[in-house]
Structure formats: structure tokens, C-alpha cells
C-alpha positions in Angstrom: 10.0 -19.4 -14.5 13.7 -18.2 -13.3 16.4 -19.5 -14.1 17.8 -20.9 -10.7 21.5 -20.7 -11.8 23.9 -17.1 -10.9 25.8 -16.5 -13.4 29.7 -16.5 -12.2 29.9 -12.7 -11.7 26.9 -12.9 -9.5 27.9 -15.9 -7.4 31.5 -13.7 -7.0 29.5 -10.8 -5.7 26.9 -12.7 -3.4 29.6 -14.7 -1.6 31.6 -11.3 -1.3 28.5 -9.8 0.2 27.7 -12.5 2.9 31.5 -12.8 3.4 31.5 -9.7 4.4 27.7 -10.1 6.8 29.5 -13.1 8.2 32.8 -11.4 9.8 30.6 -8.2 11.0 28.2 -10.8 13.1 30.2 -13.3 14.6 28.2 -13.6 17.9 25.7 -15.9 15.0 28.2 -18.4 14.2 31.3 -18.7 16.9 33.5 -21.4 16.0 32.7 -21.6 12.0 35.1 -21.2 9.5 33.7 -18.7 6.4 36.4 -21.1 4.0 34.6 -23.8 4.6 31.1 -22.7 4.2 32.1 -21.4 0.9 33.3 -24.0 -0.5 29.5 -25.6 0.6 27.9 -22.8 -1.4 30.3 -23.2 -3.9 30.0 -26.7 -4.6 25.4 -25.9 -4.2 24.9 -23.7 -7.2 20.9 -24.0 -6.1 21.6 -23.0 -2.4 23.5 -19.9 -3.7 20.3 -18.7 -6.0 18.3 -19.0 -3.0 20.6 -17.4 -0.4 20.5 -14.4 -3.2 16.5 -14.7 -3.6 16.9 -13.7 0.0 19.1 -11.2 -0.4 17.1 -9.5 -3.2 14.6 -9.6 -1.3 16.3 -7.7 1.9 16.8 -11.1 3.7 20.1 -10.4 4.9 21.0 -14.1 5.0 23.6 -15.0 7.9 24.9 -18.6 9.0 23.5 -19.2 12.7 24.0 -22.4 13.2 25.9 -25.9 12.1 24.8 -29.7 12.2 27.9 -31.7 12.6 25.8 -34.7 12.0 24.2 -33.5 8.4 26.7 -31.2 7.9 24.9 -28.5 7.0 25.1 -24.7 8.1 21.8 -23.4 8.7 21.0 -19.6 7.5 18.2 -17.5 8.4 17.2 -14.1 7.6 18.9 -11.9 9.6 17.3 -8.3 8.3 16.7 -6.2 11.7 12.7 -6.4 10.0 10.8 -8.7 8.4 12.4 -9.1 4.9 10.8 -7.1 1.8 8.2 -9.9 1.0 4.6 -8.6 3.1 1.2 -8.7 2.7 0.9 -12.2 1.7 -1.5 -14.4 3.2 0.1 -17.6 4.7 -0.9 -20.7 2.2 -2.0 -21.0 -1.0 -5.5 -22.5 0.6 -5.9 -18.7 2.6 -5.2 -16.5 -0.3 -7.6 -18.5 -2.7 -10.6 -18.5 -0.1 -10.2 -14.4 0.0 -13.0 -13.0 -2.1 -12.1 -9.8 -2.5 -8.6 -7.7 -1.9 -6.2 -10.6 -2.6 -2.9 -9.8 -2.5 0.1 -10.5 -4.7 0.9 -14.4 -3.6 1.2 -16.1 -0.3 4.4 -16.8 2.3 4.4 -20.5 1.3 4.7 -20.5 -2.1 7.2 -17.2 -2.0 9.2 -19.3 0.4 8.8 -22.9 -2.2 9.5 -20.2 -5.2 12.5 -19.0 -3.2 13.6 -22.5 -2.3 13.9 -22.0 1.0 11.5 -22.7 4.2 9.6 -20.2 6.9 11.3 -20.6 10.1 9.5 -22.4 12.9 8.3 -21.1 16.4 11.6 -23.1 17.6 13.9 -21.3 14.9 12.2 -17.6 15.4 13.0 -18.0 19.0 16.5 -19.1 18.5 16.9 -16.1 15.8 15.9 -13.4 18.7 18.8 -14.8 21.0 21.3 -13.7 18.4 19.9 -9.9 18.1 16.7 -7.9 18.4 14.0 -8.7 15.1 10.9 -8.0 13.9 10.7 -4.7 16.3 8.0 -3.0 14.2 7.1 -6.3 11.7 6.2 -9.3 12.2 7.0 -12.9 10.2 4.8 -15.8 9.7 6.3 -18.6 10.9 5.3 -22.3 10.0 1.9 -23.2 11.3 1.3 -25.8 13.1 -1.3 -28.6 10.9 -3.7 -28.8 13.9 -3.9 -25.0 13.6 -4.2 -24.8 9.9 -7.3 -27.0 9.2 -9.4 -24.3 11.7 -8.4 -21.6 9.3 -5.8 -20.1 11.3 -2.0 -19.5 10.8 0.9 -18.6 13.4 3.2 -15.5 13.5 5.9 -14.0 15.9 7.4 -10.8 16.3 9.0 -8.7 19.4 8.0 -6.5 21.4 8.9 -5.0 25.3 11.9 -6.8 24.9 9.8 -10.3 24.8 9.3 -12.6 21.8 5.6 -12.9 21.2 3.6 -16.1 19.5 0.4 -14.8 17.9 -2.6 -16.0 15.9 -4.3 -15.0 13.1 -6.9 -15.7 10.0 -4.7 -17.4 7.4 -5.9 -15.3 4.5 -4.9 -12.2 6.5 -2.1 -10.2 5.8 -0.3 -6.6 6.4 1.9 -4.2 5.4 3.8 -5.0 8.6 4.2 -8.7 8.2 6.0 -10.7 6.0 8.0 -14.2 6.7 11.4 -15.3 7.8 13.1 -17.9 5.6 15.7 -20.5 7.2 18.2 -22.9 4.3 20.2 -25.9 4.8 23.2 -25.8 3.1 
């Protein structure tokens, strides 16, 4: 098991890192202050392992939204494609019903491991009004329960300029498609 804790050098140079994502893409997060969301992810020593789980993995975590009820800043992946964690089946359920050719883990668990969630339909969607994604990938995005129990799962990628909503065997996967992770902070 990881330890979920940076050490101080490591928190210094994450919050350098998506200091410096955060100016270059302002369009994502008009009216926010980067002050105050660090001192959120300062005072969340959990949050700021995950943000850097995504970030290890190729993430590019960016602020895209705030709650002014929770208070909480929402950040999603932001990597042009799907972030360095493919060919994972969607649940645990899909990748232990594969009999042969299983791959390394599964997007729900990486994402639980991660501590982090897969984006939604609702989120994906929101994502592609703030840039062009998933171009050439595609992300598994949470599947709706209905779905699930028939032995499917739900992805979403872009292509001609239009946001597609696709289905597919759970225990599939691809080189092409990994998953999109969104944290509250």
C-alpha cells in the first residue's frame, strides 16, 4: 500500500506545477483566485496525493469549476488524451468475469486507489466546453447502474468536432481508452 502523504518537497513542487497549469488555462476557472485554492490543498494533505496520483499518471489536473455552497473546487483531468491509465476494464465485476487476457486492474478501482472519481456523462461534457479531449482516446465514464447489471459500461470520447456517448462490454478494454478522473477539494 502507498503511503498517501507527499513529503514537503513534493507538495512544494506539485503546487508549483498546477500553479503554473492554472495561470496558462484561465478560460477553466474565470473568477478563481489560485491563493485561495492553495491554501485548500494545503490545508488537504490527502487531496494533494491524489491530485499528484493524477499527475503521475499524465492527468494534467486543472480547477474547472467551484461550488460556493460546499466550497469546494472541482478538478478534472485536463490531458489533451485520455490520461496514461488504459486498457483496464471498467469494474472490478468485468475484469474478474474475463477468462483469458486480463489486463493489469480495472478504471474503478485505479480511480478508488487514486482517490479520486471517473467523471460522469454530465462532467465529460462539461470538460469538452473548456477545450478539445480525447481526439484519438477515449475515457470511461461512470456507468449508469441500469446499464451495468446487463454487462455493459459507458464511455465518451470526440470526434468531428462532436462529443460522442458510446457503449461497450464492461470487461473490454483498449490501448486507446483509459478514464477521466474529477476531485473535490
Amino acid at each position: 500500500m502507498k503511503n498517501k502523504q507527499l513529503t514537503p518537497e513534493q507538495s512544494k513542487s506539485l503546487l508549483e506545477v498546477l500553479k503554473t497549469r492554472f495561470e496558462k488555462n484561465m478560460n477553466r476557472h474565470k473568477d478563481l483566485k489560485w491563493e485561495n485554492i492553495q491554501a485548500k490543498l494545503e490545508a488537504t494533505p490527502k487531496k494533494l496525493w491524489s491530485l499528484n496520483e493524477m499527475e503521475e499518471t499524465e492527468g494534467e489536473p486543472d480547477v474547472v469549476d467551484y461550488d460556493k455552497k460546499t466550497d469546494e473546487y472541482f478538478f478534472f483531468d485536463c490531458s489533451p488524451e485520455s490520461p496514461k491509465r488504459r486498457s483496464l476494464c471498467y469494474d472490478y465485476p468485468a475484469w474478474e468475469s474475463r477468462k483469458a487476457n486480463k489486463p493489469e486492474s480495472n478504471a474503478v478501482d485505479k480511480a478508488n486507489e487514486m482517490g479520486i472519481e471517473l467523471l460522469t456523462e454530465e462532467q465529460y461534457r462539461y470538460l469538452q466546453q473548456l477545450g478539445k479531449f480525447d481526439q484519438k482516446t477515449s475515457s470511461w465514464v461512470q456507468t449508469p447502474a441500469s446499464i451495468r447489471e446487463l454487462g455493459g459500461a459507458v464511455f465518451c470520447d470526440r470526434r468531428y468536432n462532436t462529443v460522442f456517448f458510446y457503449h461497450n462490454g464492461a470487461d473490454s478494454y483498449y490501448a486507446a481508452r483509459g478514464f477521466r478522473g474529477s476531485l473535490r477539494v
